[in-house]
PyMOL CGO cylinders between C-alpha atoms (Angstrom):
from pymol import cmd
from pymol.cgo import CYLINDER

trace = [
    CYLINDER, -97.53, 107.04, 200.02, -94.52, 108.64, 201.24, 0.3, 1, 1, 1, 1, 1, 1,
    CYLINDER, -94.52, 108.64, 201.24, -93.89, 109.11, 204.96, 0.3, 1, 1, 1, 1, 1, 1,
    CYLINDER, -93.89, 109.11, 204.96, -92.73, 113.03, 205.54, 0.3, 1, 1, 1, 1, 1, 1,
    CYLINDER, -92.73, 113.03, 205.54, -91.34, 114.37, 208.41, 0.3, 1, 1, 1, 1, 1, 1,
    CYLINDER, -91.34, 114.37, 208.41, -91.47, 117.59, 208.26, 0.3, 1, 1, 1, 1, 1, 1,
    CYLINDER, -91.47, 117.59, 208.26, -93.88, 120.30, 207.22, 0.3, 1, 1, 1, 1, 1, 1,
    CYLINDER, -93.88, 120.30, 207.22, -92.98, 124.03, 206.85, 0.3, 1, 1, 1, 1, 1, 1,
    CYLINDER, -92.98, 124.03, 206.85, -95.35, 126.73, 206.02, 0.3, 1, 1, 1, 1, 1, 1,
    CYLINDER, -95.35, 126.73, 206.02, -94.19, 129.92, 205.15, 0.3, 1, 1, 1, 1, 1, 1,
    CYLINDER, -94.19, 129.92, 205.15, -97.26, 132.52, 203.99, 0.3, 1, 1, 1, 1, 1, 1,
    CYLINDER, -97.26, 132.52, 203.99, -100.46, 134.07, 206.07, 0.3, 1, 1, 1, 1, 1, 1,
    CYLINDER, -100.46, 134.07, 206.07, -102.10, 132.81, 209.28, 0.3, 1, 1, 1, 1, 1, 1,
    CYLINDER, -102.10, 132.81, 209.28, -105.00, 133.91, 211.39, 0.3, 1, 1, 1, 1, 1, 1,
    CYLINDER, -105.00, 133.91, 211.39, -106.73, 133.14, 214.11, 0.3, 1, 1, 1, 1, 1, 1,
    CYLINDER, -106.73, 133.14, 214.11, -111.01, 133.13, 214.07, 0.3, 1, 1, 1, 1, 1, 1,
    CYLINDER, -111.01, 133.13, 214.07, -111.97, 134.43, 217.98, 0.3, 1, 1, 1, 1, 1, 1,
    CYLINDER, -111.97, 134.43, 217.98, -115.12, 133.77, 216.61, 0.3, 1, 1, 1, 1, 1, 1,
    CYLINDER, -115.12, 133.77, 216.61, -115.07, 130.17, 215.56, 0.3, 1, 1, 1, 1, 1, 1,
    CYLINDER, -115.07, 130.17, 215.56, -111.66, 128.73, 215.47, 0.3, 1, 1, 1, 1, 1, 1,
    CYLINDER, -111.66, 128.73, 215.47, -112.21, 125.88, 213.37, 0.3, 1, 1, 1, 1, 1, 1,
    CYLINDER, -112.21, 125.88, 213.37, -112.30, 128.32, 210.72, 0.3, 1, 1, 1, 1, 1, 1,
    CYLINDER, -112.30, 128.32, 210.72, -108.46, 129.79, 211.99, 0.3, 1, 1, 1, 1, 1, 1,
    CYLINDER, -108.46, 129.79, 211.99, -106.35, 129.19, 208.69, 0.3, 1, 1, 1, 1, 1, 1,
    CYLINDER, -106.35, 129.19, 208.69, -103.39, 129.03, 206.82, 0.3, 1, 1, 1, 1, 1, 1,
    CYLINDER, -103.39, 129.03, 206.82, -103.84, 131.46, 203.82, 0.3, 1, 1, 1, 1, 1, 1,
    CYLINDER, -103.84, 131.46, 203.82, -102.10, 130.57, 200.67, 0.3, 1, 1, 1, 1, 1, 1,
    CYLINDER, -102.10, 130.57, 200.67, -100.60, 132.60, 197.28, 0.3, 1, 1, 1, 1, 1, 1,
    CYLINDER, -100.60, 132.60, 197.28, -103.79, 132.11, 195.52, 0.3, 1, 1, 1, 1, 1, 1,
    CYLINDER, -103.79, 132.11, 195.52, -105.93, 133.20, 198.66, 0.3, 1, 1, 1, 1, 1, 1,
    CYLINDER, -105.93, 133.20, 198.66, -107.22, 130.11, 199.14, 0.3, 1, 1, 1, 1, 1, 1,
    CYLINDER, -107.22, 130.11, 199.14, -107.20, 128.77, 202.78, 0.3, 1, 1, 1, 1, 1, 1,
    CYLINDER, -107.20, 128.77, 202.78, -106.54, 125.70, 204.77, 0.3, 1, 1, 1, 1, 1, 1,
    CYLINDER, -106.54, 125.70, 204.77, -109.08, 125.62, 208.07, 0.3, 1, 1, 1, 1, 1, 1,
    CYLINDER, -109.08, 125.62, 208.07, -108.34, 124.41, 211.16, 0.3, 1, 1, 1, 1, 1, 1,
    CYLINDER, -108.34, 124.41, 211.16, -111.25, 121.68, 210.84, 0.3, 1, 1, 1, 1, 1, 1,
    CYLINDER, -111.25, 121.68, 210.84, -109.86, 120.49, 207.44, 0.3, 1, 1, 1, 1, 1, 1,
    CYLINDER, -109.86, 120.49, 207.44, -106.54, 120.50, 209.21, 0.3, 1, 1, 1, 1, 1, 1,
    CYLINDER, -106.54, 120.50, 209.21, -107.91, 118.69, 212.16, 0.3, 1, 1, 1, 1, 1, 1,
    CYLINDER, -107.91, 118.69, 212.16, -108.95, 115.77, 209.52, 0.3, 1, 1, 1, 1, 1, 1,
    CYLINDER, -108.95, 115.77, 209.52, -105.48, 115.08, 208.24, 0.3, 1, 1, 1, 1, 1, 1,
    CYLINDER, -105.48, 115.08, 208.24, -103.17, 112.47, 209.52, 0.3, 1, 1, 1, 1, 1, 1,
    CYLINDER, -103.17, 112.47, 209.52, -99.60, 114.19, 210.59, 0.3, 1, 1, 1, 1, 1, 1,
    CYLINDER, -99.60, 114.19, 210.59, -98.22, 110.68, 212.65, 0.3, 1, 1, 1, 1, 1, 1,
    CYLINDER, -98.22, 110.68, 212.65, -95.30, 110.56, 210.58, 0.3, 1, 1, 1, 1, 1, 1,
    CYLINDER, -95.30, 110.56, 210.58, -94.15, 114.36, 211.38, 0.3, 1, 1, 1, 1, 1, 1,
    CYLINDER, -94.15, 114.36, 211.38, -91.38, 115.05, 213.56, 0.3, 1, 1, 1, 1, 1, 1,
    CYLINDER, -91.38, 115.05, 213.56, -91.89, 119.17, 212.93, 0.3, 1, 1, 1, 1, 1, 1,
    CYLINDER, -91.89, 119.17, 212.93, -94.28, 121.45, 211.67, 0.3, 1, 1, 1, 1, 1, 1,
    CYLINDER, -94.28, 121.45, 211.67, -92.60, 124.98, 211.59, 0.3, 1, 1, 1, 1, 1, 1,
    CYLINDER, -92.60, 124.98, 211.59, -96.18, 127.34, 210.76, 0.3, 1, 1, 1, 1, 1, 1,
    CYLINDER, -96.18, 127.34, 210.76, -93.58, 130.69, 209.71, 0.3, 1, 1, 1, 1, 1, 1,
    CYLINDER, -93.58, 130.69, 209.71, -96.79, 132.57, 209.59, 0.3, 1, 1, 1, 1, 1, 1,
    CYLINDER, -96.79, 132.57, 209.59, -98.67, 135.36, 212.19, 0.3, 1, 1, 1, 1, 1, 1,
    CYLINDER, -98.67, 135.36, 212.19, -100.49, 134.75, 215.25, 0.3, 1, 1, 1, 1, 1, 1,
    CYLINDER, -100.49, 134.75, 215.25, -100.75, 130.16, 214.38, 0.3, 1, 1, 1, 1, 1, 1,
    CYLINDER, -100.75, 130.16, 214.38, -100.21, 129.25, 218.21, 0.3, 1, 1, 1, 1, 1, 1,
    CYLINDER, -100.21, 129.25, 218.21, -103.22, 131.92, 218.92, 0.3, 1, 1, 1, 1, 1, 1,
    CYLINDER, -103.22, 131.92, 218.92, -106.54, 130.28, 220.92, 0.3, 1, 1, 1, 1, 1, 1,
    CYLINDER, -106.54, 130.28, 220.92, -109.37, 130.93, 222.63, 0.3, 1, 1, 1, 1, 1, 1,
    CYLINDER, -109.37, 130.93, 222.63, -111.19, 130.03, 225.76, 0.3, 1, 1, 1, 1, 1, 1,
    CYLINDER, -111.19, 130.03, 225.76, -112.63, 127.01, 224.26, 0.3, 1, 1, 1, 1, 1, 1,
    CYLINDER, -112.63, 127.01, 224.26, -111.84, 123.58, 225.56, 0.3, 1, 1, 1, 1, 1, 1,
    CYLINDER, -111.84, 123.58, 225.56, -110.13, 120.93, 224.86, 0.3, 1, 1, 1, 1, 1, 1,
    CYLINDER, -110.13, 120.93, 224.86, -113.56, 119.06, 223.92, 0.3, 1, 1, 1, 1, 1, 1,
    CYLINDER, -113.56, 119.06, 223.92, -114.44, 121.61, 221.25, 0.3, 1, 1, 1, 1, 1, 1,
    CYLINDER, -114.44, 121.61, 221.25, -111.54, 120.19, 219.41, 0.3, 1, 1, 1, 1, 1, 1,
    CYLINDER, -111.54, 120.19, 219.41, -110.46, 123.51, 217.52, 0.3, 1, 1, 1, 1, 1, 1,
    CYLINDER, -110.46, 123.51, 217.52, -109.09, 125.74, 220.06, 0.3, 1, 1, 1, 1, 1, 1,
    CYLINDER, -109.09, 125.74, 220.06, -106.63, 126.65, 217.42, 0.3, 1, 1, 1, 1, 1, 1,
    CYLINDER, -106.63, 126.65, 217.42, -104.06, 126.00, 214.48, 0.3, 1, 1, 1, 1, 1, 1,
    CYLINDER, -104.06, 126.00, 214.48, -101.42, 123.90, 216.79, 0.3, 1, 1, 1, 1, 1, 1,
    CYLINDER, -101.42, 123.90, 216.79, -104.09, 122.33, 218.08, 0.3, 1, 1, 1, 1, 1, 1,
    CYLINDER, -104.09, 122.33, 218.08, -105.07, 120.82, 214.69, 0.3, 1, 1, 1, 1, 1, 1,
    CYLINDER, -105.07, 120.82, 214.69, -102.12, 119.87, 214.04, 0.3, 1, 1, 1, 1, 1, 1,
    CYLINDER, -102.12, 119.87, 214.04, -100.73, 118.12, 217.14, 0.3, 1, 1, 1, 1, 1, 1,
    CYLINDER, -100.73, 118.12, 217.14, -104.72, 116.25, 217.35, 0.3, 1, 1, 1, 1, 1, 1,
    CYLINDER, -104.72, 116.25, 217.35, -103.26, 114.90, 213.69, 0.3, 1, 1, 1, 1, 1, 1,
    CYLINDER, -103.26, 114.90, 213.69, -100.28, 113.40, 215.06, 0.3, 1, 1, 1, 1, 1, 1,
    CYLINDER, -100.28, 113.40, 215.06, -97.83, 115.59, 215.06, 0.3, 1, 1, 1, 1, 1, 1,
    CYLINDER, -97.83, 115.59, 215.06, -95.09, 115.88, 217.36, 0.3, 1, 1, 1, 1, 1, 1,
    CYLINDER, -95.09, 115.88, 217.36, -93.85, 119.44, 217.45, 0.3, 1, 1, 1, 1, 1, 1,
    CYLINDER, -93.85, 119.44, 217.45, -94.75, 122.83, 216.23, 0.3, 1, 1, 1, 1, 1, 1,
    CYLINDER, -94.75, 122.83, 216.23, -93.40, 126.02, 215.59, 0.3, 1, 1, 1, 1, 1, 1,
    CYLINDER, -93.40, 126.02, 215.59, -95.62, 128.74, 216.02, 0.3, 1, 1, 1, 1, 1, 1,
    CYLINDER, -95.62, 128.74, 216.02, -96.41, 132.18, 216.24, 0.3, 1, 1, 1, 1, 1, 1,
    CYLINDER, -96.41, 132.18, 216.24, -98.04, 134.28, 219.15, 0.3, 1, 1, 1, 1, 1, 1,
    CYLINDER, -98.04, 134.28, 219.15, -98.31, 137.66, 216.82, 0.3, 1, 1, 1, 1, 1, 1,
    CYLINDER, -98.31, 137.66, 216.82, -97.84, 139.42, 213.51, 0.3, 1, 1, 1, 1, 1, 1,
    CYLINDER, -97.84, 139.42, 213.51, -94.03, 138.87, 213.28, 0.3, 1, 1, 1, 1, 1, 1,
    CYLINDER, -94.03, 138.87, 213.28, -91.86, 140.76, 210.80, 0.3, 1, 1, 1, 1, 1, 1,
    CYLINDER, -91.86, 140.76, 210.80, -90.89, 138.78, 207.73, 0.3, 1, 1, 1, 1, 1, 1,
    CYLINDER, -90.89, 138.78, 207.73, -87.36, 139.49, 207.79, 0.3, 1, 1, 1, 1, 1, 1,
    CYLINDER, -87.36, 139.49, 207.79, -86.75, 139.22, 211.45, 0.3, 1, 1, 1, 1, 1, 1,
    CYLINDER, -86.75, 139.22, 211.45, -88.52, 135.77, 211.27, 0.3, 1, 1, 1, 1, 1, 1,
    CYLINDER, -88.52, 135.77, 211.27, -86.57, 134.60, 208.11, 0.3, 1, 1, 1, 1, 1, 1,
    CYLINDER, -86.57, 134.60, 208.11, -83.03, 134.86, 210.02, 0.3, 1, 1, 1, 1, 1, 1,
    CYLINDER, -83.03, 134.86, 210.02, -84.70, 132.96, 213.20, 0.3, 1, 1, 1, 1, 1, 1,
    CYLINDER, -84.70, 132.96, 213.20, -86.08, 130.55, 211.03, 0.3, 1, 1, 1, 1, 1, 1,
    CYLINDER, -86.08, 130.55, 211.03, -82.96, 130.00, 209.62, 0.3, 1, 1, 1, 1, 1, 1,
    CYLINDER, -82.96, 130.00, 209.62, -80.96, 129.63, 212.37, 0.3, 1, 1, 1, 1, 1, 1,
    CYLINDER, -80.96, 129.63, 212.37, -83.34, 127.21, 214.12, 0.3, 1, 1, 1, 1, 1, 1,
    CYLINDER, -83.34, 127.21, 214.12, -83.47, 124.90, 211.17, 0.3, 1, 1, 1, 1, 1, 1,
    CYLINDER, -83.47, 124.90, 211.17, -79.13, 125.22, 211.67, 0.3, 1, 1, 1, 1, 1, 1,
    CYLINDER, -79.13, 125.22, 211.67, -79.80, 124.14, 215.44, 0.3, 1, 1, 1, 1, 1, 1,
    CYLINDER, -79.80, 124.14, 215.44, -82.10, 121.87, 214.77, 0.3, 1, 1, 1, 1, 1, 1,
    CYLINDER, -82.10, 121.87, 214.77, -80.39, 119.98, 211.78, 0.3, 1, 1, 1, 1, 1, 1,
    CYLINDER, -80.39, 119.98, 211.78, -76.83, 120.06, 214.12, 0.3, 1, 1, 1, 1, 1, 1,
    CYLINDER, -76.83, 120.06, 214.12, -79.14, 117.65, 216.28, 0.3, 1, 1, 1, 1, 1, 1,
    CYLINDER, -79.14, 117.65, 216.28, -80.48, 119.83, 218.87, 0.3, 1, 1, 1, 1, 1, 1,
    CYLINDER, -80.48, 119.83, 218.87, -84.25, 119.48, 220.77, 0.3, 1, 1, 1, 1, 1, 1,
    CYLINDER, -84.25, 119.48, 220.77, -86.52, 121.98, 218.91, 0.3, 1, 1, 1, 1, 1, 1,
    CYLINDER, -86.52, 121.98, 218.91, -87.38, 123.63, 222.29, 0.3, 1, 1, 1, 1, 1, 1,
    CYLINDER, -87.38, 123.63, 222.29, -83.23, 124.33, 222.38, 0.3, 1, 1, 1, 1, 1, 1,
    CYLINDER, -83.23, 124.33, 222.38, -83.02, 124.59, 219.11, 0.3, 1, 1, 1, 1, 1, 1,
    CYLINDER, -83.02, 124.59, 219.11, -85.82, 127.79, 219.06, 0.3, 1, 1, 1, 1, 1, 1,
    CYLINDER, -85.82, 127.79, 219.06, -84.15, 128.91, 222.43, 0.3, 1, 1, 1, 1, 1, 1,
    CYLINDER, -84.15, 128.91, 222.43, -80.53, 129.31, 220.57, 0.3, 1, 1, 1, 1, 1, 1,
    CYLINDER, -80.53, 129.31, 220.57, -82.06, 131.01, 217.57, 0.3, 1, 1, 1, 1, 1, 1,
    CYLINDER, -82.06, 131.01, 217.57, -84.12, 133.46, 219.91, 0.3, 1, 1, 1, 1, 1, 1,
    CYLINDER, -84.12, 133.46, 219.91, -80.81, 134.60, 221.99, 0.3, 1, 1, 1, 1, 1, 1,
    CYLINDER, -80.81, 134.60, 221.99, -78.82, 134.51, 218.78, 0.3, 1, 1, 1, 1, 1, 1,
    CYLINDER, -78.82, 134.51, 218.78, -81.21, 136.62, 217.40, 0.3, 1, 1, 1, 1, 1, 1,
    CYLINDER, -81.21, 136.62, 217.40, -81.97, 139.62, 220.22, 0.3, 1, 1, 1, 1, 1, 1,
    CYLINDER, -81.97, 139.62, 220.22, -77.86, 139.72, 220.14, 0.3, 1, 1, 1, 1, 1, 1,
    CYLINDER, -77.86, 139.72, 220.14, -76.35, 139.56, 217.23, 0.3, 1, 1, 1, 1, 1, 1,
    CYLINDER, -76.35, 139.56, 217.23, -75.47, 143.18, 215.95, 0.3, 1, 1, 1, 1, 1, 1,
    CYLINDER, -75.47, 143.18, 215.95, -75.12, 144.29, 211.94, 0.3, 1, 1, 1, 1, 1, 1,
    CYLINDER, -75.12, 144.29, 211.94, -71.73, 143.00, 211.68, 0.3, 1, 1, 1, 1, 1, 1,
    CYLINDER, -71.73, 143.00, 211.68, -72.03, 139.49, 212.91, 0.3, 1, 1, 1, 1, 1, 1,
    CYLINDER, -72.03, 139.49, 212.91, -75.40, 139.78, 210.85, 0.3, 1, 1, 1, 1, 1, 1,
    CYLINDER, -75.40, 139.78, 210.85, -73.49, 140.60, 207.41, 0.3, 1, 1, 1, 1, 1, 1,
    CYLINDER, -73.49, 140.60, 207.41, -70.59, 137.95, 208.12, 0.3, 1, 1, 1, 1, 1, 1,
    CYLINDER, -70.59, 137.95, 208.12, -73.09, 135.24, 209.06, 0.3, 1, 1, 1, 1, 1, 1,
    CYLINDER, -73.09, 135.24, 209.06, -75.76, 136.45, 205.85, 0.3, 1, 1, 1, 1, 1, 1,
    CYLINDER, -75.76, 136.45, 205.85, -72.29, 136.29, 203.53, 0.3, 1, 1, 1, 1, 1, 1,
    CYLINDER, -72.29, 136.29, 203.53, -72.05, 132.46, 204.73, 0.3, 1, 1, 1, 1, 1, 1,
    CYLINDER, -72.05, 132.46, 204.73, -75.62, 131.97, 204.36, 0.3, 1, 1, 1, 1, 1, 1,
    CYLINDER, -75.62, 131.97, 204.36, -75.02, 132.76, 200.62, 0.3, 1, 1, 1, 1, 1, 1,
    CYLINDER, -75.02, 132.76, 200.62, -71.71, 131.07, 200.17, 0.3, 1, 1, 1, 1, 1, 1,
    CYLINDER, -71.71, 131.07, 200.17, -73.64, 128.18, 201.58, 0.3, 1, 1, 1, 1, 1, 1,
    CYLINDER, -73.64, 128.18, 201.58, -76.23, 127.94, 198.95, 0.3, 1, 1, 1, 1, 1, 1,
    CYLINDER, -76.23, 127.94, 198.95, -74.19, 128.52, 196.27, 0.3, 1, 1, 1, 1, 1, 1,
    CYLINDER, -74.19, 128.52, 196.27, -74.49, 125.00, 194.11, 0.3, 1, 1, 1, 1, 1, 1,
    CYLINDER, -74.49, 125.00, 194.11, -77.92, 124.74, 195.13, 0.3, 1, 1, 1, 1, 1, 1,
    CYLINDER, -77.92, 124.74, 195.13, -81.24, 125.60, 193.36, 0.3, 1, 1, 1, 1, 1, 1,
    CYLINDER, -81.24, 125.60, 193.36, -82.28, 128.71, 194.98, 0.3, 1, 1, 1, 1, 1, 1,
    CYLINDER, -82.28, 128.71, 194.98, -84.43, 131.26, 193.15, 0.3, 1, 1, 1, 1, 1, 1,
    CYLINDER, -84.43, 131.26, 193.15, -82.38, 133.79, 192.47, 0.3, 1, 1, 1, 1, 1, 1,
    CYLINDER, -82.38, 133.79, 192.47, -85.17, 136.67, 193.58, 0.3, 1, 1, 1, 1, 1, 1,
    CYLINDER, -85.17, 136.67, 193.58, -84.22, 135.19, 196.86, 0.3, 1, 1, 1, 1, 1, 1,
    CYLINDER, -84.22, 135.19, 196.86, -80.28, 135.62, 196.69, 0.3, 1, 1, 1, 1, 1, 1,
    CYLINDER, -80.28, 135.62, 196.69, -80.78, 139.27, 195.59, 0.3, 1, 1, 1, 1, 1, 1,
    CYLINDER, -80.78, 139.27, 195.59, -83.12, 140.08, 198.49, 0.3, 1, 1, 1, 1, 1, 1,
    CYLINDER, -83.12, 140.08, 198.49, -80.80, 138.65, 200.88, 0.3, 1, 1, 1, 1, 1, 1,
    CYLINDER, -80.80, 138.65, 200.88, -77.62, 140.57, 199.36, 0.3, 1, 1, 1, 1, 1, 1,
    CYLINDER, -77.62, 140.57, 199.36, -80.01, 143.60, 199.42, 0.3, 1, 1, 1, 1, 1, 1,
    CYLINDER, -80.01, 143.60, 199.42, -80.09, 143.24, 203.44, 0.3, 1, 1, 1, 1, 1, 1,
    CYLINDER, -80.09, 143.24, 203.44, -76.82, 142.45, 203.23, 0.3, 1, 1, 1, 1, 1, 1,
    CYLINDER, -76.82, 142.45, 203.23, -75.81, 145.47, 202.14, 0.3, 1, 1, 1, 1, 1, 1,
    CYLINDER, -75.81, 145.47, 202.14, -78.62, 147.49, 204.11, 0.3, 1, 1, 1, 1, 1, 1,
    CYLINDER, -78.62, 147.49, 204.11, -76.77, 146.11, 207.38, 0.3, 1, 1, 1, 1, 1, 1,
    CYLINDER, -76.77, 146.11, 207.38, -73.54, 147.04, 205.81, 0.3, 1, 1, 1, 1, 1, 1,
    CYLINDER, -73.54, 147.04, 205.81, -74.54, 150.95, 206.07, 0.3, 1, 1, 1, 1, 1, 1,
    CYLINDER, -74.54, 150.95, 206.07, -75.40, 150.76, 209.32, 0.3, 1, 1, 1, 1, 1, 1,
    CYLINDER, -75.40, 150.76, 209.32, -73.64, 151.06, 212.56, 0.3, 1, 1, 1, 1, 1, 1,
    CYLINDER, -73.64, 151.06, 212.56, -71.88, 147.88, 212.85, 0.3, 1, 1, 1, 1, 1, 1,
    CYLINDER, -71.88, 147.88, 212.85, -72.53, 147.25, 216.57, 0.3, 1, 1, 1, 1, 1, 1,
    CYLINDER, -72.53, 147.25, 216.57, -76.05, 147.62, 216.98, 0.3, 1, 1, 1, 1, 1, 1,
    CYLINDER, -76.05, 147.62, 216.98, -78.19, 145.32, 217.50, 0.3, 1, 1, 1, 1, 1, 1,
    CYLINDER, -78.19, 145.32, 217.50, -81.52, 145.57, 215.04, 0.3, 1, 1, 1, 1, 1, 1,
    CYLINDER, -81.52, 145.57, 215.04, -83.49, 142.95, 216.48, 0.3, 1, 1, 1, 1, 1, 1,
    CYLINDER, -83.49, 142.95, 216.48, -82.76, 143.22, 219.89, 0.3, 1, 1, 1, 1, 1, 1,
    CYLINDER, -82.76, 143.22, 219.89, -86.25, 144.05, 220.84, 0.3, 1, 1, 1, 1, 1, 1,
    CYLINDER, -86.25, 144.05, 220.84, -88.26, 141.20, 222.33, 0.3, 1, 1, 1, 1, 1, 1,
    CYLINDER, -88.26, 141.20, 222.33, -90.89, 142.10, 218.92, 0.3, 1, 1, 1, 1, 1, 1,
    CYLINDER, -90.89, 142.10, 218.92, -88.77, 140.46, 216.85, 0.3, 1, 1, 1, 1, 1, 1,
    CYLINDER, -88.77, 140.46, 216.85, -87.84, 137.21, 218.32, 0.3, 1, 1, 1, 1, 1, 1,
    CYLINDER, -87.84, 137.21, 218.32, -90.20, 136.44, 221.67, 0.3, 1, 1, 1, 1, 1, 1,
    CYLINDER, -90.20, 136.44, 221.67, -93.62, 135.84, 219.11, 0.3, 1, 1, 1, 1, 1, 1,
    CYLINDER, -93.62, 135.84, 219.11, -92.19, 132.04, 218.33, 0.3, 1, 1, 1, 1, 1, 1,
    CYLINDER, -92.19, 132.04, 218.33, -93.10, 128.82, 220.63, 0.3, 1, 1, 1, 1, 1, 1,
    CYLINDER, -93.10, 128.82, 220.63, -92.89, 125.88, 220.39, 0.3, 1, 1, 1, 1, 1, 1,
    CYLINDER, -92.89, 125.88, 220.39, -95.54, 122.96, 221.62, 0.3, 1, 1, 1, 1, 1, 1,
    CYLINDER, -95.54, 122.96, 221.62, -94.52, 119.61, 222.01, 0.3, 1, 1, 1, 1, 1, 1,
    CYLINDER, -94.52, 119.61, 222.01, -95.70, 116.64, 223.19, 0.3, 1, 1, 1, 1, 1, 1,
]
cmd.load_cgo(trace, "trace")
């Protein structure tokens, strides 16, 4: 069996106040992966698990000792080393440039925690111009690579969204969009 190292999850989360070992991962088909069946799977060989998905770092007042105080939680009692997380309902396209540039951080060789910390500031300052020029490269980047193609439209449709507006402000400089990511590591 193959030894992966990283895990990303892109799709719906939520968080049970209830009975967290029933918090989950939600899938296309609506089918759902619990925190308890989470809890029972062995993540030793993961360096980062990046859950791109709302409210996964949520948890309760539970302890420790319950042993599902939350998605993270699962995940790191597994064996994993890091994860990405959110604290709220993010906005998907907000969270897709973050996402983005942290995996550009983190694959230059930064820390995670730097790595999230760099795509956060990048982020709340980077205004419509710098976003079109850096979405362009994105693109260019991808170019002789298998990419769905629904994808490349949607992000020339943004493109040219950003393109219409004013040039110098700053869309995402409100703490909404980048301040709901964290990441725990041990």
């Amino acid at each position: 069996m193959p030894n992966y190292t990283h895990l990303h999850f892109t799709g719906h989360g939520y968080y049970n106040f209830d009975d967290p070992k029933r918090s989950a991962l939600e899938f296309e088909n609506k089918s759902l992966l619990t925190a308890y069946e989470i809890n029972q799977l062995n993540f030793n060989s993961y360096k980062l698990i990046t859950l791109a998905a709302c409210e996964t770092a949520l948890n309760g007042n539970q302890t420790i000792d319950s042993e599902y105080v939350g998605l993270v939680s699962a995940f790191i009692k597994g064996g994993a080393n890091c994860v990405l997380s959110t604290l709220w309902t993010v906005d998907e396209t907000s969270s897709a440039w973050l996402i983005i540039y942290f995996y550009q951080q983190y694959y230059s060789r930064i820390t995670p925690k730097i790595a999230l910390k760099n795509a956060q500031y990048w982020l709340q300052t980077v205004n419509n111009h710098k976003l079109v020029i850096w979405l362009t490269e994105l693109l260019e980047d991808t170019k002789h690579k298998e990419i769905d193609p629904h994808v490349i439209e949607l992000v020339q449709d943004e493109i040219n969204k950003y393109k219409q507006r004013n040039p110098n402000n700053k869309r995402y400089e409100n703490p909404y969009y980048w301040l709901g990511f964290i990441v725990h590591q041990l």
